[in-house]
N, C-alpha and C positions, 0 to 999 in steps of 0.2 A: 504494500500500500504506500502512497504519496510519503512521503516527512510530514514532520505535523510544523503547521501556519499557525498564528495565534491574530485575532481583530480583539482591539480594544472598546470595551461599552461600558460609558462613565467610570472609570475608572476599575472595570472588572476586567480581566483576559478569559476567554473562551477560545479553546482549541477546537481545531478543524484540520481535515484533510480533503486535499481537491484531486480530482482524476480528471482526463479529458480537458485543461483549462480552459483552450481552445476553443472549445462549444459555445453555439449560442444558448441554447435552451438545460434549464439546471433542475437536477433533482438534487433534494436536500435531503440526507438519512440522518433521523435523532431515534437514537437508542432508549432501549427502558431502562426502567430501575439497575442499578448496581453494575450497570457495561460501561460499555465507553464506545468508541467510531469503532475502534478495531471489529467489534462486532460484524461489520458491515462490509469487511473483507471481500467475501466470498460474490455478495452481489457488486461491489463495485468493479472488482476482476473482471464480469463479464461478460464478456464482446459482444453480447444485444443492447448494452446501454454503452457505448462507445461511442454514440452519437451524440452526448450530454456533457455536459459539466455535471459532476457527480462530488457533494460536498456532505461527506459526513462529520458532523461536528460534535466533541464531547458536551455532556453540558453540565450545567455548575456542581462544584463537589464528585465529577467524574472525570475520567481518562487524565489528561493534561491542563483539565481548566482548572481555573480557581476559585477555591473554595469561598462558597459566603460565609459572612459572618452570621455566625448561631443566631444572635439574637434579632437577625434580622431574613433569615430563613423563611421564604413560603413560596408556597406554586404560584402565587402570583409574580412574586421575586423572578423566580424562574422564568417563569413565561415571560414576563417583561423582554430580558436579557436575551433569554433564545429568538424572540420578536423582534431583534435588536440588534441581533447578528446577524439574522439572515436578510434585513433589510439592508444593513448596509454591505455584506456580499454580494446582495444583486445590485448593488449603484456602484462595487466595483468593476464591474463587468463592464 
């Protein structure tokens, strides 16, 4: 799989890994509880999605990203942040 990239959102990093950077059109893979990207190995390998930009990203408290602070932990938190990366992933492009 790719190296791992990191995008910064307000001041958190969230890791990701990109396939196909080249591609117009992007599928984004987010893992469930207790994985990380690596997960998503095996579909990002392949060759029917080889047409895409293919970005699996860890998300907070998983793979390479960074941890929140405890006391400010919730799925809203979360969601925010995942909301947040993938928006500005796609205005990288």
């Amino acid at each position: 799989m790719a190296e791992i990239s990191y995008v910064n959102i307000d001041d958190f990093t969230v890791a990701y890994r990109v396939e196909n950077p080249a591609q117009e059109k992007t599928i984004f893979f987010i893992h469930g509880n207790s994985c990380s990207s690596r997960s998503w190995n095996n579909q990002i390998k392949n060759e029917a999605l080889s047409g895409y930009r293919l970005i699996a990203l860890d998300l907070p408290d998983h793979g390479n990203s960074q941890a929140i602070d405890p006391t400010k932990f919730s799925v809203e938190v979360m969601a925010a942040i995942v909301g947040s990366a993938i928006r500005k992933l796609c205005q990288d492009k």
